[in-house]
KOLVO-307803 format. One record per residue (C-alpha): residue number from 1; x, y, z; residue in one letter. Coordinates in pm, 1 decimal, always signed. Layout:
! KOLVO-307803
+------+----------+----------+----------+------+
| dodo |        x |        y |        z | seti |
+------+----------+----------+----------+------+
|  NUM |        X |        Y |        Z |    A |
...
+------+----------+----------+----------+------+
***
This chain:
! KOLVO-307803
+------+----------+----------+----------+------+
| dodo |        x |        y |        z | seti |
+------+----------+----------+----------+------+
|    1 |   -972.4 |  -4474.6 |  +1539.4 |    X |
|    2 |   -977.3 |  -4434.8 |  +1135.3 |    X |
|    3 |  -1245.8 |  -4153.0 |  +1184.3 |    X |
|    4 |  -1047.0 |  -3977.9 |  +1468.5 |    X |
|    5 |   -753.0 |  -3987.6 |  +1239.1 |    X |
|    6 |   -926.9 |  -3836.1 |   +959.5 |    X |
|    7 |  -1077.9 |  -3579.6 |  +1198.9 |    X |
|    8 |   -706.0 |  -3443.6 |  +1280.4 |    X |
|    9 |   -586.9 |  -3466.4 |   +964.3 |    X |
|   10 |   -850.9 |  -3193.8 |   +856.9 |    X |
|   11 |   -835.2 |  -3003.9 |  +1183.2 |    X |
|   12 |   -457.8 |  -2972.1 |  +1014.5 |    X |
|   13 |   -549.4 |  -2902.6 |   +674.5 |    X |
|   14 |   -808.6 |  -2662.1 |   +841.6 |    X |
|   15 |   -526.9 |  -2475.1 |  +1032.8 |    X |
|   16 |   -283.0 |  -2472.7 |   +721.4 |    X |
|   17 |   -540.3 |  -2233.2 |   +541.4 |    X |
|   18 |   -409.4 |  -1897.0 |   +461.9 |    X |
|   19 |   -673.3 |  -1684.6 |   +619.5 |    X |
|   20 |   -717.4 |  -1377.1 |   +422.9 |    X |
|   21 |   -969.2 |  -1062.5 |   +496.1 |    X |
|   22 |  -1123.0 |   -896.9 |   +153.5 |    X |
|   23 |  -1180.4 |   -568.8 |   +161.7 |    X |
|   24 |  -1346.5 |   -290.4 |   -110.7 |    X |
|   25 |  -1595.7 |    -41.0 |    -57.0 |    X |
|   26 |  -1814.3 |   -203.9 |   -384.7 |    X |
|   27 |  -2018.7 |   -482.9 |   -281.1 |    X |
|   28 |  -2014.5 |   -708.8 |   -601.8 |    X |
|   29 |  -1650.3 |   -652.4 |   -700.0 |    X |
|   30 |  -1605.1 |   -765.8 |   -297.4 |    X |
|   31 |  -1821.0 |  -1096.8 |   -364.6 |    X |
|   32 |  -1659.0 |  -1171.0 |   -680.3 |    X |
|   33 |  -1282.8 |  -1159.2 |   -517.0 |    X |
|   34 |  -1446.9 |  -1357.3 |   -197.0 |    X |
|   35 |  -1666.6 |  -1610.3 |   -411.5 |    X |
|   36 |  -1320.4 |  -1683.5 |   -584.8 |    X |
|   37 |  -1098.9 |  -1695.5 |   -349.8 |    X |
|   38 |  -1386.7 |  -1920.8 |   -103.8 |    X |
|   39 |  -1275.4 |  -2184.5 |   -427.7 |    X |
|   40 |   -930.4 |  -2228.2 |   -342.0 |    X |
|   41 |   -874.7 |  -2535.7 |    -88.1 |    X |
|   42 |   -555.4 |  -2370.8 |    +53.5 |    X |
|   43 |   -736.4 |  -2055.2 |   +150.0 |    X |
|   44 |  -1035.9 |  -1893.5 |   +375.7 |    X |
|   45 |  -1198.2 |  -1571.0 |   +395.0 |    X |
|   46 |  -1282.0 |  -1502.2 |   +739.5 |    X |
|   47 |  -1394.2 |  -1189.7 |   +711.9 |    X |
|   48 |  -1481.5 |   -931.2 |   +461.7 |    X |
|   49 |  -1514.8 |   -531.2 |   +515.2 |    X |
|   50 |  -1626.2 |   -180.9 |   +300.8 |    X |
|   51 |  -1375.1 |   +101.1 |   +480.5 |    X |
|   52 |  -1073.6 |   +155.3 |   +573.3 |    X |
|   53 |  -1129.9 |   +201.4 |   +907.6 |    X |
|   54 |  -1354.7 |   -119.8 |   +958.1 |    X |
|   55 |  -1053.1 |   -295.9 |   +770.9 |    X |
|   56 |   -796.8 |   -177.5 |  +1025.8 |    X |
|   57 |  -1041.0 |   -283.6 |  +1320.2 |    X |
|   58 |  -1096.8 |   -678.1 |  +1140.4 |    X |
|   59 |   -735.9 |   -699.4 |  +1124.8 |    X |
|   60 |   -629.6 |   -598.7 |  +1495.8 |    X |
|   61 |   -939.3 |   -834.6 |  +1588.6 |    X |
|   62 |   -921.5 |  -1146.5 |  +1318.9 |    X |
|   63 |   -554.6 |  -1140.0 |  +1254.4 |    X |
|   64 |   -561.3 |  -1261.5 |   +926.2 |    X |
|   65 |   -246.0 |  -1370.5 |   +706.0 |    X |
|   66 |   -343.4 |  -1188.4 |   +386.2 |    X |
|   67 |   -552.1 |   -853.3 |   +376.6 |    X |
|   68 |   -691.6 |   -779.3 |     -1.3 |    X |
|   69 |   -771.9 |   -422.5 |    +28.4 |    X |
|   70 |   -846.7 |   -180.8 |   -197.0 |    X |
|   71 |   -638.3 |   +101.3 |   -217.9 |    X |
|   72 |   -911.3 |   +367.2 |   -287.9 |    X |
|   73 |  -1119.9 |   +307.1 |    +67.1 |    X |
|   74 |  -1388.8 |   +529.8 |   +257.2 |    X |
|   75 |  -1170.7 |   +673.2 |   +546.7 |    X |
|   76 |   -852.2 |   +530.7 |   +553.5 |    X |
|   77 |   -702.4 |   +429.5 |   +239.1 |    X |
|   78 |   -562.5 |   +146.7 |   +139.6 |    X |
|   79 |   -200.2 |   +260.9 |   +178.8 |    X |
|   80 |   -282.4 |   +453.8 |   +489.3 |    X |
|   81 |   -404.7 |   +128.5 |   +661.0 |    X |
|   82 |    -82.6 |    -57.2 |   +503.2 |    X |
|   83 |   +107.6 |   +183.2 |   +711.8 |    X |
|   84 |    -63.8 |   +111.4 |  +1013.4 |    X |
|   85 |    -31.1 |   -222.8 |  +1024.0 |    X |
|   86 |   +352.4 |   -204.6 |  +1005.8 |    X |
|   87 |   +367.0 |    +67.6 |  +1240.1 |    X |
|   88 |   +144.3 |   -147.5 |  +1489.7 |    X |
|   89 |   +380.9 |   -458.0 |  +1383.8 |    X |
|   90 |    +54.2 |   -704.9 |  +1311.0 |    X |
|   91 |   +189.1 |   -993.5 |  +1170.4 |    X |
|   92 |   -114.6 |   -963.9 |   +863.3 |    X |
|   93 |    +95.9 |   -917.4 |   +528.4 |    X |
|   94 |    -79.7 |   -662.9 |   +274.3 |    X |
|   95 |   -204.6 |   -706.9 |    -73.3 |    X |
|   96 |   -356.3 |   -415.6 |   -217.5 |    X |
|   97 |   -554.6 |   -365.6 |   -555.8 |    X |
|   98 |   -562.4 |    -81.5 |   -731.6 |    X |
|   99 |   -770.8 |    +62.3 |  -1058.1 |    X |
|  100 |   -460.8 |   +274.5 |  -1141.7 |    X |
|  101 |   -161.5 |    +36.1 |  -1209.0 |    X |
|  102 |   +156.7 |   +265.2 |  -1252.6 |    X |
|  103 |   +503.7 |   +228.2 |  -1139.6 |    X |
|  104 |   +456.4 |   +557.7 |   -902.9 |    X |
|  105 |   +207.4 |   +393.8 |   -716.5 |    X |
|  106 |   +364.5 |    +54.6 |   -663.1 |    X |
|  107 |   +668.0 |   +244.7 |   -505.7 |    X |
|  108 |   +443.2 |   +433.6 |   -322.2 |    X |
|  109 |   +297.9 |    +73.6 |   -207.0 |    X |
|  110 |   +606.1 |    -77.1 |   -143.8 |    X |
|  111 |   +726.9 |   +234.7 |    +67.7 |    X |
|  112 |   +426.5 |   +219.4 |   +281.4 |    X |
|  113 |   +490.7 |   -179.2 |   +354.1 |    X |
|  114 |   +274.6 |   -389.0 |   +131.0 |    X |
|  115 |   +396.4 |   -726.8 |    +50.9 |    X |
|  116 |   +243.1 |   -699.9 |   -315.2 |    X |
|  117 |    +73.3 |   -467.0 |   -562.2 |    X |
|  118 |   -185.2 |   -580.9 |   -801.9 |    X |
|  119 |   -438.2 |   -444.6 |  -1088.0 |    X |
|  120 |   -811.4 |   -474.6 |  -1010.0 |    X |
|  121 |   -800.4 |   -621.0 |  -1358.8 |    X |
|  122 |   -596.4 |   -911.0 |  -1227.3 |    X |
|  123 |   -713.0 |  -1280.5 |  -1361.2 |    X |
|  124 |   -792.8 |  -1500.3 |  -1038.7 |    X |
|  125 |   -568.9 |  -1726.6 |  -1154.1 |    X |
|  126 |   -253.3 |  -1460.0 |  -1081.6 |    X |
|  127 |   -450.9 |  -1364.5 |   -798.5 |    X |
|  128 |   -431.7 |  -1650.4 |   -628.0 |    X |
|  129 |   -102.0 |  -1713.8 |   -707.0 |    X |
|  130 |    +42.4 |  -1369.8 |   -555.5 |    X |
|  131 |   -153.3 |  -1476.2 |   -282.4 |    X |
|  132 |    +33.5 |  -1790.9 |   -201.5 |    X |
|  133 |   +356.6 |  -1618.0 |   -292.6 |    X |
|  134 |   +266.3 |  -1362.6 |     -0.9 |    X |
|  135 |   +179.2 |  -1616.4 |   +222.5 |    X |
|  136 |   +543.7 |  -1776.2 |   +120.9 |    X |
|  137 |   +717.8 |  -1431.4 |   +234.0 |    X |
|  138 |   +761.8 |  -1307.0 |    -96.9 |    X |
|  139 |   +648.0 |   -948.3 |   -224.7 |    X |
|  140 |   +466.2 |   -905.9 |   -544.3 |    X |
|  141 |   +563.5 |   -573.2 |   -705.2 |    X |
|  142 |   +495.3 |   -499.8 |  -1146.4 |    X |
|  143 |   +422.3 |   -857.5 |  -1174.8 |    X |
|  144 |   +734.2 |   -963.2 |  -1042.0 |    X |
|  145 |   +823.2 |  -1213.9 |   -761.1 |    X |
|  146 |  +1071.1 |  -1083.1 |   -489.9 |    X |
|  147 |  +1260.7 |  -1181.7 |   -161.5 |    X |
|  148 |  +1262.8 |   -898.1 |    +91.8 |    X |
|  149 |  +1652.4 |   -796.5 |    -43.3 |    X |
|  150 |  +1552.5 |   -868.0 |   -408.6 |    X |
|  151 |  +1266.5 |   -577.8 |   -317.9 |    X |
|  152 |  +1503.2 |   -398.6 |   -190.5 |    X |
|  153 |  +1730.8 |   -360.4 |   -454.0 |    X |
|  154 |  +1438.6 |   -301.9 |   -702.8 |    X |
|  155 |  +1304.4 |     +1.8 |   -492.6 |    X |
|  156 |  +1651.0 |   +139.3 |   -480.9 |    X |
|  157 |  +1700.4 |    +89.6 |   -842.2 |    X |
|  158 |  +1365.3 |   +259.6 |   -893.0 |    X |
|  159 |  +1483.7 |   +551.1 |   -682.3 |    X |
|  160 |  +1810.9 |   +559.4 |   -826.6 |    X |
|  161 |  +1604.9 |   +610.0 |  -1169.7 |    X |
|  162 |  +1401.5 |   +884.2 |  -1029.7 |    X |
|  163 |  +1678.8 |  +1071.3 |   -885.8 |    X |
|  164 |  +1879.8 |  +1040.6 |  -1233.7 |    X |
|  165 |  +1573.9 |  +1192.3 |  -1382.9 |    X |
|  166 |  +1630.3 |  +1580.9 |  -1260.4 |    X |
|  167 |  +1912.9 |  +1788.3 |  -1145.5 |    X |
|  168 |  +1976.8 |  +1960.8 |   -833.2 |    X |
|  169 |  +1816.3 |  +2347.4 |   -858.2 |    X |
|  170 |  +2061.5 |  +2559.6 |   -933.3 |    X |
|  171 |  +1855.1 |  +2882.7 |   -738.0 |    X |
|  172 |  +1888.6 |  +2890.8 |   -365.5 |    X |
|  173 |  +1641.9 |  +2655.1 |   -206.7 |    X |
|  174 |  +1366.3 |  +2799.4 |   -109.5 |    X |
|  175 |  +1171.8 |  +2617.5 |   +179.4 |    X |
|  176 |   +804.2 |  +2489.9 |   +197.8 |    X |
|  177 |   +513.8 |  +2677.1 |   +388.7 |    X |
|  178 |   +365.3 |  +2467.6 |   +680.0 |    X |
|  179 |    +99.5 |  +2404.5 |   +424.7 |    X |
|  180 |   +258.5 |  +2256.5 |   +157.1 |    X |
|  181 |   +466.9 |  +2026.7 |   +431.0 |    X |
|  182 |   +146.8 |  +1917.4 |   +534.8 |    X |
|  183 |    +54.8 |  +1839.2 |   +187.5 |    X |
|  184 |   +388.6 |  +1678.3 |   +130.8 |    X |
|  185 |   +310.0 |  +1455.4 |   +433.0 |    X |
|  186 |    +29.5 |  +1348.4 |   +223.0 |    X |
|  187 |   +184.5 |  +1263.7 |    -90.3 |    X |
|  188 |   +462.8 |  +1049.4 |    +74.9 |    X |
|  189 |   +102.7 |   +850.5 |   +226.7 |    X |
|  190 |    +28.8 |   +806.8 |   -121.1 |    X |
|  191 |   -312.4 |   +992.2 |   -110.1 |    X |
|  192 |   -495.2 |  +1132.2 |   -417.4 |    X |
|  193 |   -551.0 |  +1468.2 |   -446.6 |    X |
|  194 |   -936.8 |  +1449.7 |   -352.5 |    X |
|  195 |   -812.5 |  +1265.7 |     -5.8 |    X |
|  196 |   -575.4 |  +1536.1 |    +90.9 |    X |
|  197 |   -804.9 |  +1825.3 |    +13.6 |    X |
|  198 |  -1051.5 |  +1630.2 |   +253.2 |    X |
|  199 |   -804.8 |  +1576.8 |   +494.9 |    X |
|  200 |   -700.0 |  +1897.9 |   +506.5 |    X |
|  201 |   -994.5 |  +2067.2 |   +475.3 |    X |
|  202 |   -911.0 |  +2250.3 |   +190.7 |    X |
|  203 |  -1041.7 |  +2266.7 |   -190.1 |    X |
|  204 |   -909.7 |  +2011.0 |   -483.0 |    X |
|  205 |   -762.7 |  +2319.7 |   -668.9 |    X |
|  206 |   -588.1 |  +2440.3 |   -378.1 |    X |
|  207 |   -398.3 |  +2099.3 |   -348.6 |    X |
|  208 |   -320.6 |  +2134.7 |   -682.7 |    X |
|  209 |   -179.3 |  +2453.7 |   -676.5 |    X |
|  210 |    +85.8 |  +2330.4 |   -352.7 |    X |
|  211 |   +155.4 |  +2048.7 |   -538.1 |    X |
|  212 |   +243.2 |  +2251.0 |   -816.5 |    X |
|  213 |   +452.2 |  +2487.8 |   -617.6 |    X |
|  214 |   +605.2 |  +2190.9 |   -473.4 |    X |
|  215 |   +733.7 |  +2053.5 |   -765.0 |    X |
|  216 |   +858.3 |  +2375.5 |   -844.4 |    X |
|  217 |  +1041.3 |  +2452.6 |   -564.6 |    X |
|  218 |  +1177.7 |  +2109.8 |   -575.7 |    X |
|  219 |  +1297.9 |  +2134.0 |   -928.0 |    X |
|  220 |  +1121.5 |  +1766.9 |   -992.0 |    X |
|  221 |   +870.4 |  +1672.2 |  -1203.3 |    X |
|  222 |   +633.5 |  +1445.2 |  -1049.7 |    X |
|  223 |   +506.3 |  +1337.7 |   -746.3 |    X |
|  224 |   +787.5 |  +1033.5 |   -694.3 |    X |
|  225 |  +1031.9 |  +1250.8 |   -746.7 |    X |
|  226 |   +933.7 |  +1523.8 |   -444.5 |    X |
|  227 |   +917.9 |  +1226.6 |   -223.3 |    X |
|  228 |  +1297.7 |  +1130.2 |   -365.1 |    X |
|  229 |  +1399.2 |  +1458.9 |   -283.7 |    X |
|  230 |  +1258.0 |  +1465.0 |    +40.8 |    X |
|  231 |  +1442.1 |  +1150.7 |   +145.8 |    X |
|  232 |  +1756.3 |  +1258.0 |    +50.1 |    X |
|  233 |  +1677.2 |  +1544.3 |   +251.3 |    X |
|  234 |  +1597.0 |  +1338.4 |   +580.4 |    X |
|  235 |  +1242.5 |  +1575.9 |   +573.5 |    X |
|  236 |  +1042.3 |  +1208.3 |   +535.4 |    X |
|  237 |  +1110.7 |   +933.4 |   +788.4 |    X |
|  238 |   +951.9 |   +591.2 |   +601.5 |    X |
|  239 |   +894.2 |   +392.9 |   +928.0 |    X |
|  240 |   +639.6 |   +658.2 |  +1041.2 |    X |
|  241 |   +602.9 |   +948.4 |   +754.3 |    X |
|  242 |   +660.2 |  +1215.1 |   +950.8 |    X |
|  243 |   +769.1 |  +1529.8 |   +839.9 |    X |
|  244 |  +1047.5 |  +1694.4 |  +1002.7 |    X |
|  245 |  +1095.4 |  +2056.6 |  +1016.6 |    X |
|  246 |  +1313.1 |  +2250.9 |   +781.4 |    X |
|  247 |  +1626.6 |  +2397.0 |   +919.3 |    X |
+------+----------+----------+----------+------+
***
């Protein structure tokens, strides 16, 4: 009777683990993550993956709670994936790690639907801890700790900063070629430069060059900014990052 008690109670524990998928293209930074994570009595890696595409396919088979992806995958990216698993409503919450902390890209995160945003550089210890705040149904932006309306307010606050940042042109608006809408698209799916010229099919430079003419024709000065002014606009729809057409 004792043992079958003690049986359940792990069966319990067992169930109680937050489940949680690692994924990064580089095999030992993946083992490290996994090795440290395998420590924590609370949580399980039950699966582990190198794309984003073999990512994508673990989650809609595994359902994990957590996945720890990378945001700079083969094939899909890391945001790209983030943005469709909320567009597929899976119940797995997001944590993505980047190489390239900045503020753009954690609103760029945040847009796409991750619960948290993290540095590669992260100490386990913090790690682990943003994990269990995920797990909690909290979202981990710049090191803070938010509830879904405390998020909320700090992305509008962030876009409220971006938009005080520039001025409306004060030249007639001149629209965007298909092309640079289509690199627009991009941007708001927070892919590099490199990953839009692939996607596209078209050189590095030449991305360049439309972003540039972007931001000119947007009167902005970064990347953040164009997707600000796009919003207001109603050219970028969040749930699904389409663009519309121009009237």
């Amino acid at each position: 009777m004792c043992y079958t008690l003690i049986e359940s109670w792990e069966a319990g524990f067992a169930m109680n683990k937050i489940k949680l998928l690692i994924v990064d293209d580089h095999p030992l930074f993946r083992q490290g993550v996994v090795d440290a994570l395998s420590l924590e009595a609370d949580m399980d890696v039950v699966g582990q993956a190198a794309s984003g595409d073999d990512a994508l396919e673990l989650i809609r088979t595994l359902r994990p709670d957590i996945a720890v992806l990378d945001v700079n995958l083969p094939g899909l990216n890391g945001q790209q994936v983030t943005h469709q698993v909320v567009q597929e409503k899976l119940m797995t919450r997001i944590l993505l790690l980047t190489g390239y902390d900045d503020l753009e890209q954690a609103i760029h995160a945040a847009l796409a639907g991750a619960a948290a945003y993290c540095a590669k550089d992260i100490e386990p210890k913090r790690l682990t801890k943003a994990i269990r705040e995920v797990a909690a149904g909290k979202y981990v932006m710049e090191g803070n700790s938010f509830s879904r309306r405390e998020l909320e307010k700090w992305l509008e606050d962030q876009m409220e900063g971006a938009r005080r940042s520039y001025s409306e042109p004060g030249s007639p608006f001149h629209p965007l070629s298909d092309r640079e809408m289509e690199v627009l698209s991009c941007v708001v799916r927070g892919m590099s430069n490199k990953e839009i010229a692939g996607r596209l099919g078209i050189s590095h430079q030449t991305v360049k060059n439309h972003v540039t003419s972007i931001l000119r024709k947007f009167g902005v000065e970064d990347r953040t900014q164009a997707v600000v002014y796009a919003l207001k606009r109603g050219w970028v729809n969040l749930q699904s990052t389409d663009i519309k057409s121009q009237e």
